[in-house]
C-alpha positions, 0 to 999 in steps of 0.5 A, a space after each residue: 519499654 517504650 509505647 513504639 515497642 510496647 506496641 511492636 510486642 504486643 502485635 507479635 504475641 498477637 494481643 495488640 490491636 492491631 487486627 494483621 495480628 489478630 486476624 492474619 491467620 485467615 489469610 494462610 486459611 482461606 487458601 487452603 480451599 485448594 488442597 481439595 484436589 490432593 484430598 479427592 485424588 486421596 479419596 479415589 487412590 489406588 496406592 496401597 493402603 500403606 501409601 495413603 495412610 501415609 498421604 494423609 497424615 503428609 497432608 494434614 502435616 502441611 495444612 498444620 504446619 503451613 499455617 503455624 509457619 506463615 503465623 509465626 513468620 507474620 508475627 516476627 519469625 522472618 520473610 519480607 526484608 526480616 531474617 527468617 528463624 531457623 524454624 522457618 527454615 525448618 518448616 519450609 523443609 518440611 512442607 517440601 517432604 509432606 508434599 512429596 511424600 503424598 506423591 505414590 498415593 495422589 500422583 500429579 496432584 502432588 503439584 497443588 502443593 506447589 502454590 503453598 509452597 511458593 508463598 512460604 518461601 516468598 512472604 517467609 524466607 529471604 527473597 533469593 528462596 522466593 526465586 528459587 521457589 518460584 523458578 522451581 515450580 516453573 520448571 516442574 509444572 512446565 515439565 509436567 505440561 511438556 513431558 508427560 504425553 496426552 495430559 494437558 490438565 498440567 496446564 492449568 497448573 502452570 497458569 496458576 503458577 506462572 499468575 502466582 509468581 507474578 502475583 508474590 513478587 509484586 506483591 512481595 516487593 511493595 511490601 518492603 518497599 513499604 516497611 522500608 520506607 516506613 523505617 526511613 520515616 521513623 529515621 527521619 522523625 528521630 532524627 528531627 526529634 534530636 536536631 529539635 532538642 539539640 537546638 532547645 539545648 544549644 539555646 538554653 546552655 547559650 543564654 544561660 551561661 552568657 548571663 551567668 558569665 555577665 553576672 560573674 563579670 558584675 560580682 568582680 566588679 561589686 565585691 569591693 564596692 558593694 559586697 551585699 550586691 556581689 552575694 544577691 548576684 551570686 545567690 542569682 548565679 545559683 539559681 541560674 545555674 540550677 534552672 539551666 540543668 532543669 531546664 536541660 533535664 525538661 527538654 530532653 524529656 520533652 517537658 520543656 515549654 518556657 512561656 512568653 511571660 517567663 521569658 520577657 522577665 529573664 530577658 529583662 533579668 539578663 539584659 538588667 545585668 549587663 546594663 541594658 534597658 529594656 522596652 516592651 510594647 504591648 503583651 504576651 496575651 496579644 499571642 496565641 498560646 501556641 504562638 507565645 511559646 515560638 516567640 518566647 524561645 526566639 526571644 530568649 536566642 535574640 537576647 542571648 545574640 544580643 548579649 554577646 554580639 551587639 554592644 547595646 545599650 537598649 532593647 525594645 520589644 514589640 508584641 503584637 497579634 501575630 507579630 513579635 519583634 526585638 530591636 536594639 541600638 548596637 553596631 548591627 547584624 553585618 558588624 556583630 555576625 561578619 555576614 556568617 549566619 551561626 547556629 542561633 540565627 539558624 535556630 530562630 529560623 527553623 523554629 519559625 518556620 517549624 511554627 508556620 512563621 515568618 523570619 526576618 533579620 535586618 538593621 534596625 531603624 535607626 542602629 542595631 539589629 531587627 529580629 522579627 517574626 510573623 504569622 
């Protein structure tokens, strides 16, 4: 289980932190003040005795099942974009009974319900019941106000209603509004997450079998000649090969961070191999730690470009504050790349950028290619 879901099941046992959890219940509580009119119109009934025994369990039945609902819908079991259960269902079918039930003992008073009613189908159900409820209450206190002569007391009903209604679905509305995009946003960090450890990847298995395919191309050459070379280029194949899937294995779980040291000494391992001297200017120190780490993975794609593409014959490296530069004297960017920007120029820009860096590839000064970033 993952912290995101560890967390997602705590708020719906309500044991998490989070207080909506803990404390939404008094939310669904506070309302409840106004089913004061069904208990008056309960107290000064003159339905048989039968009736208002009947509306009083029907009214007890409500509050409980209206707050055990809206906690279980808060909590998971539906309303605001979500599938309701079928115990939301069910307990929306029930309020309706208790509420009609109460009407032989409290008459028009029946219609307090009518609000509780509404907000379960809107923050509980699916958003057609949150119309449906809503039109229907519209029609039933519209009625009340226009068919039942000389008793304006229904209007208030309706304005409560009416307010209400306007209330739920803006309210309603914002709401998923806001988990939708909330979800997008998860969606969107995921997807940077992947697109971040596909680059990590694509550098990493790039530089490393590019040094191994150089070191196998010099093991074919020195197996003759110099046998004791080919077997310590070999054991360094090996290792190549083994810290590649570490390194794999690191990044996927997020725990990869080569550091500028290690970098400048693979960069001088690899370019060794293929008969490439190497020239650095200043030290990794001239970095800050945050820095070293963009400018050691930039650096290991620029050798990896260079390996493959330039045909050098020398590199330099400048290490500056806030500057790092890689210079070789090969047949330059326009020659190696044919003006098309492949994915390992693209990665050394998005780290850049994802680093707050500047990004810069041009002709060298005097041949080859100038990779440079900045902060």
């Amino acid at each position: 289980m993952t912290m995101q879901e560890g967390r997602e099941a705590d708020v719906r046992s309500g044991t998490g932190k989070d207080p909506w959890a803990r404390f939404g219940w008094l939310m669904a509580v506070v309302w409840l003040v106004f089913l004061i009119y069904p208990v008056l119109a309960l107290l000064a009934s003159a339905a048989p005795p039968a009736w208002v025994v009947t509306g009083w369990v029907a009214l007890v039945a409500f509050i409980v099942l209206y707050v055990t609902g809206f906690l279980h819908g808060m909590r998971g079991g539906g309303g605001l974009g979500r599938a309701p259960s079928r115990r939301q269902w069910i307990t929306f079918a029930a309020l309706i009974a208790c509420a009609l039930v109460t009407i032989p003992a409290v008459g028009g008073s029946a219609l307090s319900f009518l609000p509780f009613i509404m907000s379960f189908a809107s923050y509980g159900l699916t958003r057609a019941w949150h119309w449906i409820s809503t039109i229907a209450a519209l029609v039933v206190a519209a009625g009340c106000v226009f068919l039942i002569p000389d008793n304006l007391s229904y209007l208030s009903v309706l304005a409560i209603v009416t307010l209400l209604g306007v209330v739920n679905t803006v309210s309603t509305w914002l709401i998923v509004r806001s988990a939708e995009a909330e979800r997008l946003g998860r969606e969107l960090a995921t997807s940077e997450g992947r697109e971040a450890v596909a680059r990590d990847v694509h550098d990493l298995i790039g530089h490393s079998l590019t040094v191994v395919g150089l070191k196998a191309q010099l093991v074919r050459r020195l197996m003759d000649s110099d046998p004791e070379r080919a077997k310590a280029e070999l054991a360094d194949i090996e290792r190549l090969t083994a810290e590649a899937i570490a390194g794999v294995r690191q990044t996927v779980a997020g725990a990869r961070a080569t550091t500028l040291v290690e970098q400048l000494a693979s960069t001088e391992d690899s370019l060794r191999a293929a008969d490439i001297a190497l020239v650095v200017d200043g030290t990794p120190d001239a970095l800050s730690p945050v820095q070293a780490i963009t400018a050691s993975w930039i650096l290991r794609e620029a050798t990896t470009n260079t390996l493959r593409h330039s045909g050098a014959a020398a590199v330099r490296v400048r290490i500056a504050p806030g500057v790092l530069s890689v210079e070789d004297d090969g047949v330059g960017p326009a020659s190696a790349t044919g003006h098309r920007e492949g994915n390992g120029i693209r990665g050394m820009r998005e780290r850049a950028a994802a680093a707050g860096a500047g990004f810069t590839m041009r002709p060298g000064e005097v041949a080859g290619t100038r990779v440079e970033v900045t902060w």
